[in-house]
SEGUKOL-808680 format. One record per residue (C-alpha): x, y, z; residue in three letters. Coordinates in pm, whole numbers, padded with zeros to 5 digits, always signed. Layout:
# residues N
XYZALA ...
END
This chain:
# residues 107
+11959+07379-00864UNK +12114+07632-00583UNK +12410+07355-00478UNK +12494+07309-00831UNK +12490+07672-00879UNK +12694+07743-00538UNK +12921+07498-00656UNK +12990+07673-00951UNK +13038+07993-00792UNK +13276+07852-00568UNK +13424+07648-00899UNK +13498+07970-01121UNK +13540+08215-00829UNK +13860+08364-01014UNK +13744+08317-01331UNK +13535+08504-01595UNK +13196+08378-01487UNK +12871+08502-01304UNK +12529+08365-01233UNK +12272+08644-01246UNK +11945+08494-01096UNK +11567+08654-01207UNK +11359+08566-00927UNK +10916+08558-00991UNK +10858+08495-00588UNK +10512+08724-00501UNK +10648+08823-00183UNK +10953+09019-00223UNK +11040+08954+00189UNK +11015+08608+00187UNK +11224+08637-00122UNK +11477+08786+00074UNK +11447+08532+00361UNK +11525+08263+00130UNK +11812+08424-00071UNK +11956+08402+00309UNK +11863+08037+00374UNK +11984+07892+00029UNK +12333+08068+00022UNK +12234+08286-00277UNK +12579+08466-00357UNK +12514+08602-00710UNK +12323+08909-00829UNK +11923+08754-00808UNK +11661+09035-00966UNK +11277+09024-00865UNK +11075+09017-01174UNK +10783+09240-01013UNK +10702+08887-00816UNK +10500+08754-01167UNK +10659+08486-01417UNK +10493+08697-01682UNK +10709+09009-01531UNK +10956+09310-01712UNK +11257+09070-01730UNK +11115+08724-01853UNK +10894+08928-02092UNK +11238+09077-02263UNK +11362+08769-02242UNK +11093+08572-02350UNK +11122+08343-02075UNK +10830+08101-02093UNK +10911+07860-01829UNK +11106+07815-01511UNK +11362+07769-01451UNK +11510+07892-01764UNK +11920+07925-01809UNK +12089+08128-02083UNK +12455+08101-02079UNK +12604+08401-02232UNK +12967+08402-02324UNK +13209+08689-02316UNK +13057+08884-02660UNK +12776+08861-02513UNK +12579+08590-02778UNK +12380+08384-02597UNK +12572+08018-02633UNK +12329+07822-02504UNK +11970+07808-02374UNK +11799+07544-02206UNK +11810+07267-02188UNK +12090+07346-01947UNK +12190+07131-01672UNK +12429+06924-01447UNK +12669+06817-01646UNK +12593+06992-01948UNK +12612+07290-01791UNK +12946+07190-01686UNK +13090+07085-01983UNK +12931+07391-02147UNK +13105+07591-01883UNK +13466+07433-01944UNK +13428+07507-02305UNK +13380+07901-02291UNK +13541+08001-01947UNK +13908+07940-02108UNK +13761+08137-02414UNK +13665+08405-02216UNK +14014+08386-02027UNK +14170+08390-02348UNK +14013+08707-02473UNK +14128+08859-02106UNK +14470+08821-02178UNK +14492+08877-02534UNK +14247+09181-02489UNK +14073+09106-02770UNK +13693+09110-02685UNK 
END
């Protein structure tokens, strides 16, 4: 998932977008470590190192990875499943929306 994800970044860098990542690794350190080796860009939170942690529990997260994508209202669009090229062509869909709203400055 990270090259699809650092793709994206890279993608919609001046655009309306952002990953936020929720992270369940035990070891906060190595955590960190591997946010360096994988080219992690975006925001990633540590969920107390537990799948079963404060975030996933609001969120009801039952399995991982899990991907909401949440568009510029704030509704959740989509939830998984959520991949490749769905994700992409979920992506082109509400991007331009969001863009819209920008310029408009409705919300």
């Amino acid at each position: 998932m990270y090259p699809h994800e650092r793709s994206l970044v890279s993608e919609y860098a001046s655009r309306p977008f952002a990953i936020i990542g929720v992270n369940s690794d035990k070891d906060r350190e190595v955590l960190k470590e591997r946010i360096i080796e994988e080219s992690i860009t975006w925001r990633s939170f540590w969920n107390d190192g537990s799948t079963r942690g404060p975030i996933s529990t609001q969120w009801n997260v039952s399995g991982w990875p899990t991907l909401y994508l949440i568009d510029h209202e704030g509704v959740i669009r989509y939830k998984d499943p959520l991949r490749g090229d769905l994700l992409d062509e979920a992506l082109k869909e509400l991007v331009p929306l969001a863009e819209k709203a920008l310029k408009t400055g409705s919300r």
